[in-house]
C-alpha positions as CSV (number, residue, x, y, z in Angstrom):
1,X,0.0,0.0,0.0
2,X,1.2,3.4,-1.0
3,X,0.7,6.7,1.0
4,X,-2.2,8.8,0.6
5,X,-1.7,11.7,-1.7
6,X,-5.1,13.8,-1.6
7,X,-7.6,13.4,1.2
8,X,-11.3,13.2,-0.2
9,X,-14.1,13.9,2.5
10,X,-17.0,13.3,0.1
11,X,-18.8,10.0,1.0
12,X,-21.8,8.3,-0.8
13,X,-25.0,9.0,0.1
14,X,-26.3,5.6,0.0
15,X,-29.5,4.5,1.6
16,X,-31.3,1.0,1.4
17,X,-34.4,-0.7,1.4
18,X,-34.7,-3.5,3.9
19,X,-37.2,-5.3,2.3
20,X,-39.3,-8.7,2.7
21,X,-39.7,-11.6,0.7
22,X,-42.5,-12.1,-1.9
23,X,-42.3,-13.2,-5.4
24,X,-43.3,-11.5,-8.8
25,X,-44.7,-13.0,-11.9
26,X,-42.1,-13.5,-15.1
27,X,-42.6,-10.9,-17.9
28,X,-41.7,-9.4,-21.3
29,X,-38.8,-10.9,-22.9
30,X,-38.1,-14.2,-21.8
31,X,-40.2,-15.3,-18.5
32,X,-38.4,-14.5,-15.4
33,X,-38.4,-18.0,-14.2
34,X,-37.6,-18.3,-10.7
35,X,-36.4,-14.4,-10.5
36,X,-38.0,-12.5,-7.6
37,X,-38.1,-9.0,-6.2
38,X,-38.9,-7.8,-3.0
39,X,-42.1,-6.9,-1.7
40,X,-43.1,-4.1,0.9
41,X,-43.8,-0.8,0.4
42,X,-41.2,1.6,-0.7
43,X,-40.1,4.6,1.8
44,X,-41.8,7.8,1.2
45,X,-38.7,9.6,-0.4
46,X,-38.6,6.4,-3.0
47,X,-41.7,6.7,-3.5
48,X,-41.6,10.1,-5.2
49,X,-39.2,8.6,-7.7
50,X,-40.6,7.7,-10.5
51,X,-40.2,3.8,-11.7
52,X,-38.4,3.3,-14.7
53,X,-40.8,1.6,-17.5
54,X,-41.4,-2.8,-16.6
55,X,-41.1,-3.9,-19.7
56,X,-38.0,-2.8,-21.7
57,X,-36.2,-4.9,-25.2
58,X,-32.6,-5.7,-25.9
59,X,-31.2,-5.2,-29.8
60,X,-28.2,-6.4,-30.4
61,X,-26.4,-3.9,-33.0
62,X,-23.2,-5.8,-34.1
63,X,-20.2,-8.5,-32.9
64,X,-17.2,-5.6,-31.9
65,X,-14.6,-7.9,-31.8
66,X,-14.6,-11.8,-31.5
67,X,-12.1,-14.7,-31.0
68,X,-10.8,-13.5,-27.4
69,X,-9.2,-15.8,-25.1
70,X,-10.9,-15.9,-21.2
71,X,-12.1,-12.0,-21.3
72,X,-13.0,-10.8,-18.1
73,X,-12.9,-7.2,-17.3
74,X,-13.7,-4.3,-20.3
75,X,-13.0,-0.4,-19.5
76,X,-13.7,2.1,-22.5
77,X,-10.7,5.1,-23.5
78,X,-12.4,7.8,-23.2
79,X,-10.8,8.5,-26.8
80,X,-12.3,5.9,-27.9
81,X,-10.8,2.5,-27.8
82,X,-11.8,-0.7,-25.6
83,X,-9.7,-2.1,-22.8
84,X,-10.2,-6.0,-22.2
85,X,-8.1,-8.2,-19.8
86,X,-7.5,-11.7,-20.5
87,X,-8.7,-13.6,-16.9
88,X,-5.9,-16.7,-18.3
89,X,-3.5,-15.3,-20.9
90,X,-2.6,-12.4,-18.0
91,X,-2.6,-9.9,-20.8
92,X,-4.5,-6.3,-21.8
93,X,-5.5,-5.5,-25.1
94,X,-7.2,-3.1,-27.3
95,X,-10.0,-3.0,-29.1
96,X,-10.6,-0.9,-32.0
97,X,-14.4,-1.0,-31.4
98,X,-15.0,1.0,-35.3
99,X,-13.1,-1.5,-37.2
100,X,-12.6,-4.5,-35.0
101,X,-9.0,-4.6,-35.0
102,X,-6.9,-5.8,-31.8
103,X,-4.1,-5.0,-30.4
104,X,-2.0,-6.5,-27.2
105,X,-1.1,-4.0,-24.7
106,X,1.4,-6.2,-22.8
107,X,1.2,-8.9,-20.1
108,X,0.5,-7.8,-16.4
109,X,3.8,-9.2,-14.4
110,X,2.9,-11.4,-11.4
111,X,-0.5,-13.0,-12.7
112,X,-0.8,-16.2,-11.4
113,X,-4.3,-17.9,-13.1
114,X,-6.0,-21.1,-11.7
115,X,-9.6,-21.8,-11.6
116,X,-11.6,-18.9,-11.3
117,X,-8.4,-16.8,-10.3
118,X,-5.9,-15.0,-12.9
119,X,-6.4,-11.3,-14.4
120,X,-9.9,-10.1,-13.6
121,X,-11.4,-6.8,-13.7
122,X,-9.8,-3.4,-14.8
123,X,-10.7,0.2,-14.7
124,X,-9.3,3.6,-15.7
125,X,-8.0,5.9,-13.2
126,X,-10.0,9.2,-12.3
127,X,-7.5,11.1,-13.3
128,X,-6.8,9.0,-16.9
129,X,-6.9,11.9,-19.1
130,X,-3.9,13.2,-17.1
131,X,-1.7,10.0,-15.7
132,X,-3.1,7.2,-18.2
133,X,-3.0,4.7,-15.8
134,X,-4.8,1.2,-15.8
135,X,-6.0,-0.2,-12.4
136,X,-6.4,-4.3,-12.4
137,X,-7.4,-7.2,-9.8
138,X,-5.7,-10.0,-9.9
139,X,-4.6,-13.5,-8.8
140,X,-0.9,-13.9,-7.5
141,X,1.3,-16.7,-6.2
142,X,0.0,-15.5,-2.9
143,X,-3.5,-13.4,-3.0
144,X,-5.4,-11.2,-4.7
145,X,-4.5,-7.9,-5.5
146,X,-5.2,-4.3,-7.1
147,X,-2.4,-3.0,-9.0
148,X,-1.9,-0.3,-11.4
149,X,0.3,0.4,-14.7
150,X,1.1,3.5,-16.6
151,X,-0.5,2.5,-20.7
152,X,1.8,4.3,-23.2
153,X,0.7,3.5,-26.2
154,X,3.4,5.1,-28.2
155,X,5.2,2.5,-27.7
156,X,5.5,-1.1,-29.6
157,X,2.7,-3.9,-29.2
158,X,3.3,-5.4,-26.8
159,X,5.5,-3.4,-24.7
160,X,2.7,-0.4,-23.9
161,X,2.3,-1.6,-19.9
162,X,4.6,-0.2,-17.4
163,X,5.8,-2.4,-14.5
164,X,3.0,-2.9,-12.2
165,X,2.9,-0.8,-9.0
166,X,1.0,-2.7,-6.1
167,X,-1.9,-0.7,-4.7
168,X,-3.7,-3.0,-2.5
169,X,-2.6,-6.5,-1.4
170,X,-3.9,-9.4,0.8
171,X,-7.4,-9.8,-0.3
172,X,-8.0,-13.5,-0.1
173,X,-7.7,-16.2,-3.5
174,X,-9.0,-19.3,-3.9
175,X,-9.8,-21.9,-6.7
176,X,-13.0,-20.1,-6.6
177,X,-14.7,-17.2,-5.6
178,X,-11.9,-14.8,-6.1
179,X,-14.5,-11.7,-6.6
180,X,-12.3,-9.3,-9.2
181,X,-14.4,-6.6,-10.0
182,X,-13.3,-3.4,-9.8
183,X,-14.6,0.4,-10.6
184,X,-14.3,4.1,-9.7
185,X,-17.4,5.4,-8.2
186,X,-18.7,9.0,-8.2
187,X,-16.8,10.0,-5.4
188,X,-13.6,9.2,-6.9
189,X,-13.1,6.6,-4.5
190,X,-11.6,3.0,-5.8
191,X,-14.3,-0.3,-5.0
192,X,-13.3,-4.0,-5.6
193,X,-15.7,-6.6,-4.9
194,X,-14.1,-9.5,-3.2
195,X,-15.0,-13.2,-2.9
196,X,-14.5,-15.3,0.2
197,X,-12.5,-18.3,-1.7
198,X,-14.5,-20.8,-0.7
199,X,-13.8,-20.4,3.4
200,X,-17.2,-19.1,4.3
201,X,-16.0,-17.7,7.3
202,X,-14.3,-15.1,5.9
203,X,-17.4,-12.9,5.0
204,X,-18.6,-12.5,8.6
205,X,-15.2,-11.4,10.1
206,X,-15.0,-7.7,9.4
207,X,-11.3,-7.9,9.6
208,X,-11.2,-10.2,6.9
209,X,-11.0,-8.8,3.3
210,X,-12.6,-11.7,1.8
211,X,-16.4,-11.6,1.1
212,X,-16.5,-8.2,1.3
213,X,-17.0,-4.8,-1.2
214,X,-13.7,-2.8,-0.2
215,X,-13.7,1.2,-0.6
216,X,-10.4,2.3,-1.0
217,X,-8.6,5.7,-2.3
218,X,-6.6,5.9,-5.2
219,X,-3.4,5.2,-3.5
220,X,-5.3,2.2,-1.6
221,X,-5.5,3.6,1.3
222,X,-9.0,3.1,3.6
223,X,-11.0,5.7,2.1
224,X,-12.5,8.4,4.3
225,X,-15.6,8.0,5.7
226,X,-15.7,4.1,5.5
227,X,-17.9,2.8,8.0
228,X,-15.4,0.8,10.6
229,X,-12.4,3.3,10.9
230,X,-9.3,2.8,9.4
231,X,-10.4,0.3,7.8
232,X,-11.3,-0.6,3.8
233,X,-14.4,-2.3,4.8
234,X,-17.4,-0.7,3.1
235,X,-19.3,-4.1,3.6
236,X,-19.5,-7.5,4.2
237,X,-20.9,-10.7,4.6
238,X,-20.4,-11.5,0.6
239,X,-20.1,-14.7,-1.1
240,X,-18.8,-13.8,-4.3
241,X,-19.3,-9.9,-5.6
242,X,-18.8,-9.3,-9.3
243,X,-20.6,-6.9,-10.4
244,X,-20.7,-2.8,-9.0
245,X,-22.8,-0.2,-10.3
246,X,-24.2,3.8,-9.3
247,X,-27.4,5.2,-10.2
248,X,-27.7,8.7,-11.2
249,X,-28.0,9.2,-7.1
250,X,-24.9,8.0,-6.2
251,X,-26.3,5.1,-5.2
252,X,-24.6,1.0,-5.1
253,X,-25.4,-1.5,-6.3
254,X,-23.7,-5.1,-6.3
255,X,-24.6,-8.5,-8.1
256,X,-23.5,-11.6,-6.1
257,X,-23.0,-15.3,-6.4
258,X,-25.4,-17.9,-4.6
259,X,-24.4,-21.4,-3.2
260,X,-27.4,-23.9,-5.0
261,X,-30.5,-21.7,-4.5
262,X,-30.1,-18.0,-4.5
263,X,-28.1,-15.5,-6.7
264,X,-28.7,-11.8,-5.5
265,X,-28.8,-8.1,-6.7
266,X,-28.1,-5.6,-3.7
267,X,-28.6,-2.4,-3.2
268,X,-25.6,-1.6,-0.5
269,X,-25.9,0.7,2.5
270,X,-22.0,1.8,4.4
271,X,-21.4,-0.4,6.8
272,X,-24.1,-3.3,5.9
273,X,-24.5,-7.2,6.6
274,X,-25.7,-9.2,3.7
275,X,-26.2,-12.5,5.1
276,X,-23.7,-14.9,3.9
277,X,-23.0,-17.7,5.5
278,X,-26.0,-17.3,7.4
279,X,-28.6,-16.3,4.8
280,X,-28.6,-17.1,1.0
281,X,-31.4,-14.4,-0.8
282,X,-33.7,-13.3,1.6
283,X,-34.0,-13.8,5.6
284,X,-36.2,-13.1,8.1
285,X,-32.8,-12.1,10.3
286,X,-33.8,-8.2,10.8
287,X,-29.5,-7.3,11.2
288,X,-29.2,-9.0,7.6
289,X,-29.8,-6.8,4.6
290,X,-31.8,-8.8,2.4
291,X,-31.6,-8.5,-1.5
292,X,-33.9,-6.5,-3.8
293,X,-34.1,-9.7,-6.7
294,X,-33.2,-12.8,-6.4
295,X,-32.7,-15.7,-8.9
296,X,-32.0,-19.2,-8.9
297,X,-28.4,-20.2,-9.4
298,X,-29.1,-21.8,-13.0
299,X,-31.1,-19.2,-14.4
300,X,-28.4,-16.7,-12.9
301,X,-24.8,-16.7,-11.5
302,X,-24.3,-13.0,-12.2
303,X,-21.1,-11.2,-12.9
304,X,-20.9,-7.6,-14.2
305,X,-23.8,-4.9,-14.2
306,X,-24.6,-2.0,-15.8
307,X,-26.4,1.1,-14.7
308,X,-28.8,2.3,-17.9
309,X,-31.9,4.8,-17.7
310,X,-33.6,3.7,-14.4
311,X,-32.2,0.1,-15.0
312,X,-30.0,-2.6,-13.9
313,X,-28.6,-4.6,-16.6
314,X,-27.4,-8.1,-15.3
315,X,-24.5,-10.3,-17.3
316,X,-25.3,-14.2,-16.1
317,X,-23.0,-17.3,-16.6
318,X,-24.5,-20.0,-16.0
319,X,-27.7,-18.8,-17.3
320,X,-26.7,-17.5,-20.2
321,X,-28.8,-14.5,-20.5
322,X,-29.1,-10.8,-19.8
323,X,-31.2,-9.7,-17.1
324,X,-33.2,-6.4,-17.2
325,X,-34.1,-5.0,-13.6
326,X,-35.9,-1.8,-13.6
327,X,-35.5,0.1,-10.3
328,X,-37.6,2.6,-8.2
329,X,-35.0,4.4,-6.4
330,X,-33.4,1.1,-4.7
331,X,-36.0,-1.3,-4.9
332,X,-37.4,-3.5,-7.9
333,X,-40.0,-1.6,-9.5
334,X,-41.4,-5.0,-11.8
335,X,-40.2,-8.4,-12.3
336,X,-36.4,-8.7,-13.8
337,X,-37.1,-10.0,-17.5
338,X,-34.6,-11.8,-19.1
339,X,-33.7,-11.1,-22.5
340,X,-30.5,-13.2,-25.4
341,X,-31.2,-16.3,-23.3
342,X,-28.7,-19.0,-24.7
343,X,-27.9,-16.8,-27.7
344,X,-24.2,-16.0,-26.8
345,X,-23.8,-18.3,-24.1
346,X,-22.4,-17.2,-21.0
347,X,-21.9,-13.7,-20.3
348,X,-19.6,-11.8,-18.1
349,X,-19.3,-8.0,-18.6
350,X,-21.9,-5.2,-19.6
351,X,-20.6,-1.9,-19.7
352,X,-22.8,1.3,-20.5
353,X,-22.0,2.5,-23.8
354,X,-23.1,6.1,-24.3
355,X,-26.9,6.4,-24.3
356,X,-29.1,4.0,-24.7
357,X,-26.4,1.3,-25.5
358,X,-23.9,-1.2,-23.8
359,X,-20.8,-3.3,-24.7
360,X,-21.4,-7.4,-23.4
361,X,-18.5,-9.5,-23.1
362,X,-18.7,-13.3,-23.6
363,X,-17.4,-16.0,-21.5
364,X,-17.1,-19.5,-22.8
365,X,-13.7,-20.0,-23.0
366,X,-13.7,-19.5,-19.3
367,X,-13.8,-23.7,-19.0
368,X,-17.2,-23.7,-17.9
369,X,-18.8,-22.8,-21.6
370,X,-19.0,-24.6,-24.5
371,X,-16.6,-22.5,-27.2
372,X,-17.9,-22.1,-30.7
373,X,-15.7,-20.9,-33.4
374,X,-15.6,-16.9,-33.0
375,X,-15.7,-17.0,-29.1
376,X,-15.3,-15.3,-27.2
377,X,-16.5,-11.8,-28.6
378,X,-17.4,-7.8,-27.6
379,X,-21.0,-7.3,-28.6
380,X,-22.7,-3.4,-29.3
381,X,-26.3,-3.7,-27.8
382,X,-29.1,-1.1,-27.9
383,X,-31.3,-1.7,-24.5
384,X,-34.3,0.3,-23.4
């Protein structure tokens, strides 16, 4: 860990629903299955938000880019450009998202893949436009880590990555459940969603890193404001957290990964317990924060989301589809429908796009797909 070079004092102001179970009927695109949302009535400043539209559509415009080896994490240049890192191959490369055309930034030093483990997500600095550096999570000999690299791409193919420089270290690794994603939220402030690596354990003890959303600064320092002083904990009581999105309030959200019954989307509160080992989706526990949908582990297993217009979008593995959750301020509004079920296979990454469009990324050379010839790819999709 570094030392802390500017001292931010804004902190989210995120707020929670602690809601109780009930069930929804499936609609619009494909039937929601076993998806639920919460039931309850909404607090009186949610209420006067209005609820983004229940039914919605997904079009998707074009393949970007296709033949990728394990991608994991996608960050867009704000010059244009994507960013894609290779979960087995340890490598970054670019994405010429006009034409197509790739090219390999350089290998990250120190990746160690195995399982679920290796390079995982990435995001830009705050400061990109500036000090063009790269932030990753990955796997090492030892743990998981955040690290971050100065891109230059004036230089050859190749050779663009600088040596990494270690951020953040210790964070729990495992054949599974590794967490890895990572992202900059409105207040500047650097989260990475952890796993517990299969030792359950490790989510309830707050001095643990594993299971947990971490809030860090820059420098990966604790951030100010977190919830337990001095420490990175923003909160805990995670199985596996892959996904991390804001709404237009500065508001968290987190996808996570069930055992055999219950996959979950949170909205997360500073400072909040989310069940796990103790609860998988919804308990009756009132010092658990329960989740505001919940899906069954096969028609589910999320990884990355995307804030879009008043709606979670949901990437799912295992079951192969994209999930459209429309919110009313931090509750489910209608029932998640689920939308290019089986079309792509297995799907890791959406990333807004600009408007009313996102980038997916494919993952079925992850060794729990079934490749085709072409996989995996970067797809353009229209959603509404």
């Amino acid at each position: 860990m570094i030392v802390q070079r500017r001292a931010v004092t804004a902190v989210l102001a995120a707020t929670a629903l602690l809601l109780t179970a009930g069930c929804s009927s499936g609609g619009g695109g494909s039937p929601a299955g076993g998806a639920t949302t919460a039931s309850g009535t909404a607090p009186s400043a949610q209420a006067t938000e209005s609820a983004a539209p229940a039914k919605g559509s997904v079009k998707v415009l074009r393949t970007v880019a296709e033949g990728l080896k394990t991608p994991w994490g996608l960050a867009a240049l704000p010059g244009g450009g994507l960013l894609v890192s290779s979960r087995d191959e340890g490598t970054i490369t670019r994405i010429d998202e006009r034409t197509g055309k790739t090219t390999e930034l350089g290998r990250v030093s120190g990746v160690s893949p195995a399982g679920e483990g290796g390079l995982l997500g990435i995001a830009l600095s705050p400061d990109y436009a500036s000090d063009h550096m790269i932030y990753a999570y990955f796997t090492s000999a030892s743990d998981n880590r955040i690290v971050r690299m100065l891109y230059d791409e004036r230089k050859p193919a190749g050779e663009q990555l600088g040596a990494p420089d270690t951020v953040f270290k210790g964070i729990p690794k495992g054949i599974i459940h590794n967490g890895g994603r990572i992202a900059f939220g409105p207040d500047r402030m650097l989260y990475a969603g952890t796993g517990e690596s299969g030792d359950r354990g490790l989510a309830q003890d707050r001095k643990s890193l594993g299971g947990k959303i971490l809030r860090l600064t820059p420098e990966g320092e604790p951030a100010p404001g977190n919830p337990f002083p001095g420490s990175p904990v923003y909160s805990y009581g995670h199985r596996n957290v892959q996904g991390l999105a804001w709404d237009t309030r500065q508001r968290l959200f987190a996808s996570e990964f069930g055992q055999d019954t219950w996959d979950e989307l949170n909205a997360i509160v500073p400072g909040g317990n989310y069940g796990w080992p103790q609860a998988e989706g919804r308990s009756s526990d009132p010092g658990l924060r329960n989740p505001m949908a919940q899906w069954h582990t096969d028609e589910a297993s999320p990884s990355g989301i995307a804030y879009v217009d008043g709606v979670i979008w949901m990437a799912a593995l295992k079951g192969q589809r994209l999930w459209r959750i429309p919110l009313q301020g931090t509750r489910a509004s209608a029932a998640p429908q689920a939308f290019l079920t089986g079309d792509y296979g297995r799907l890791r990454t959406v990333v807004p796009a600009g408007g009313d469009k996102v980038w997916l990324v494919t993952s079925n050379t992850d060794g729990r797909g079934t490749p085709k010839k072409g996989d995996d790819r970067v797809l353009e999709a229209e959603v509404k």
